[in-house]
C-alpha positions in Angstrom: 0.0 0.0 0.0 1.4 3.5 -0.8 1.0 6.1 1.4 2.2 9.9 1.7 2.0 12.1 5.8 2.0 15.9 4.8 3.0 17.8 7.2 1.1 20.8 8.3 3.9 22.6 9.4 4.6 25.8 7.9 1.2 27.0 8.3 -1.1 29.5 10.0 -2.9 29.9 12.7 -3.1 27.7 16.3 -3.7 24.7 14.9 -2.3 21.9 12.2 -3.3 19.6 10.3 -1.5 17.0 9.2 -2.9 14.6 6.2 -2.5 10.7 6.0 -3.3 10.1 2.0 -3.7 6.3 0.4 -6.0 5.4 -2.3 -8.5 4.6 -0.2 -8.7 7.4 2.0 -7.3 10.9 3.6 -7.4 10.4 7.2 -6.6 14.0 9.2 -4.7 14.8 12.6 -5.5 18.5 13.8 -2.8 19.1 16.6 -1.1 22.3 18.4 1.0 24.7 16.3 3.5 25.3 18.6 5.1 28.7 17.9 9.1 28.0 18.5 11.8 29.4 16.7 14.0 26.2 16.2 12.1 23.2 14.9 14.7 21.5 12.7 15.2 17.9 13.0 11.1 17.6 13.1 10.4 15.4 9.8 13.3 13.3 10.7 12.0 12.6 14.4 8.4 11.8 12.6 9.3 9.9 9.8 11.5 7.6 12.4 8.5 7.3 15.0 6.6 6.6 12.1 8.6 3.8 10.9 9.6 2.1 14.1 5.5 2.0 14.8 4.7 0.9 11.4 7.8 -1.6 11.8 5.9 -2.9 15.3 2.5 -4.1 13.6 1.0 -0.1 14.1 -1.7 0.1 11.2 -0.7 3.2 9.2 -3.0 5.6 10.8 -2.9 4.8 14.5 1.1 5.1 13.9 0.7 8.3 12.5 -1.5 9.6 14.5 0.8 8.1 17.7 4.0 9.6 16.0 2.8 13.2 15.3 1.5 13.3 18.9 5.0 12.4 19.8 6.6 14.8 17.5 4.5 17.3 19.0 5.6 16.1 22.5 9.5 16.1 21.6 8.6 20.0 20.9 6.7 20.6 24.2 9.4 19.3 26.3 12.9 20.1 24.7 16.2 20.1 26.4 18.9 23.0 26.0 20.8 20.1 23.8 18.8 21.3 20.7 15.2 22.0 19.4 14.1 18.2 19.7 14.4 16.2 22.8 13.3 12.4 22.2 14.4 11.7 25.9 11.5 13.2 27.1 10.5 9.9 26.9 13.3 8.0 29.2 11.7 7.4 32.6 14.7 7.2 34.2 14.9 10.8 33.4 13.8 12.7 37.0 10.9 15.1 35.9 12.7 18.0 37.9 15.4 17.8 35.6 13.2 18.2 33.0 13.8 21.9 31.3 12.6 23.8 28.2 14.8 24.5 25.5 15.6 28.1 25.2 13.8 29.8 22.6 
C-alpha cells in the first residue's frame, strides 16, 4: 500500500493539520501549532517514530496519528541540547530535571 503524511507545518494559525493520503482514504490529525523558533530535525523525528510504529505491527493511521503526537511532544518538552528532545520519553529521566529548550 502506498501512502504519503503531509505535514502541516509551515502553516497559519493555532492549529495543524496533518494529512495521511492512500488510495482509499485521507485520514486527518488536527494538533497544536507550537510557535518555536528552532524546529529542525522535526520530519526526521516523525518519519522515524513513524517507521519504528509501522515496523511494530501499528496500522498506518494509529502510527501516524501516535507519531505526530510524539513529535508534537518532543517539541513541548525540549532540552537546551537542541530544538528536539526524544528523551522526554526516558523514565529514568527525574521530571525536575526536565527543562525547556531556550527559545
Amino acid at each position: 500500500m502506498g501512502a504519503v503524511l503531509v505535514k502541516d507545518g509551515h502553516g497559519q494559525g493555532n492549529t495543524g493539520t496533518d494529512r495521511l493520503v492512500t488510495a482509499q482514504s485521507v485520514d486527518t490529525f488536527a494538533h497544536p501549532r507550537l510557535k518555536l523558533g528552532k524546529t529542525h530535525g522535526t520530519g526526521c523525528h516523525l518519519s522515524s517514530a513513524l517507521a519504528a510504529l509501522i515496523a511494530l505491527g501499528t496500522p498506518l493511521p494509529e502510527a501516524s496519528a501516535q507519531a505526530i503526537a510524539w513529535t508534537t511532544q518532543a517539541l513541548e518538552h525540549g532540552f537546551d541540547e537542541g530544538p528536539l528532545s526524544v528523551r522526554y520519553l526516558d523514565d529514568s529521566i527525574n521530571p525536575t530535571q526536565r527543562s525547556r529548550a531556550p527559545r
